[in-house]
C-alpha positions, -999 to +999 in steps of 0.1 A: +000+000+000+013+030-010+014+061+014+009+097+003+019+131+020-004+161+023+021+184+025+053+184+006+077+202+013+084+233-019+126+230-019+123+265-045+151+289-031+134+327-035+164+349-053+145+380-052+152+388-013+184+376-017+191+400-046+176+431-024+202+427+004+227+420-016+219+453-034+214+471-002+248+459+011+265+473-016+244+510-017+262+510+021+296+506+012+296+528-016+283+551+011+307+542+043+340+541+016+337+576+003+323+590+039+358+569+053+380+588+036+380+623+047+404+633+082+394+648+117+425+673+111+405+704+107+427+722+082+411+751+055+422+734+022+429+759-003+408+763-034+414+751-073+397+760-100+402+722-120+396+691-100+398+657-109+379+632-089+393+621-057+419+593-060+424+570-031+453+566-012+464+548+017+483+576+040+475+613+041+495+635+058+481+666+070+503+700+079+484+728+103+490+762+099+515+763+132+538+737+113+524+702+133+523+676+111+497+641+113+497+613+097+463+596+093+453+619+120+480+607+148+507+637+158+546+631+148+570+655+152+591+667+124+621+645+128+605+612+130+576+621+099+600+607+070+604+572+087+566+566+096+555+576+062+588+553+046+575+525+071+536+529+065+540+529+026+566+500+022+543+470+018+517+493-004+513+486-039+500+520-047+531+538-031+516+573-025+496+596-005+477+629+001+490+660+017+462+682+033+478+710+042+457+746+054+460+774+033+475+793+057+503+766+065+545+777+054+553+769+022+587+754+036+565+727+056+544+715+023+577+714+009+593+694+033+570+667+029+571+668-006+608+667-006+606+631+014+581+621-015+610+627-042+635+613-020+618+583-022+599+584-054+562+584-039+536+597-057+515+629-037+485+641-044+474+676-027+446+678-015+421+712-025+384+723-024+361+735-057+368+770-060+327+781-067 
């Protein structure tokens, strides 16, 4: 005698709520990555008429008006800056990073910095606002 079930079970997977998450995942990284990148330095970034779109890198080194320098928004003094940024961009494949300096910070501390990026032939990017 054969026995039948009422109820069988539906094995169907649904893709459609699967496919919203997935979708909603990726609107909040877009959103989290972009909002990631900016520093608590506050420093009054000096405006350019031409601007490309923003370009990733891994350090940024930001330069107040008083001549104190940060790197990814921790203090270093002067003497010690070229090693950290030499020791934070070794194992990088995109060897370079972002000065933020204000626009009322020396032109001899931008330069110093930029000086330890040719020394070592990283590639710098500053960082500016959209002139309106």
């Amino acid at each position: 005698m054969k026995i039948q079930r009422r109820n069988k079970a539906n094995p169907e997977f649904s893709l459609a709520a699967m496919t919203d998450v997935i979708l909603l995942m990726l609107i909040f990284f877009m959103i989290t990555s972009s909002a990631a990148n900016q520093s608590a330095i506050d420093v009054k970034l000096p405006k350019a008429g031409a601007v490309d779109d923003n370009i990733p890198n891994p350090l940024t080194v930001s330069i107040k008006p008083d001549g104190t320098y940060f790197v990814d928004d921790n203090p270093v003094d002067r003497v010690q800056l070229e090693q950290i940024i030499v020791d934070k961009l070794t194992n990088q494949t995109n060897k370079s990073f972002t000065i933020r300096a204000d626009e009322n910070t020396m032109h001899k501390d931008v330069v110093f910095v930029m000086e330890i990026a040719e020394k070592h032939k990283f590639n710098i990017a500053i960082a500016t606002i959209k002139d309106k």
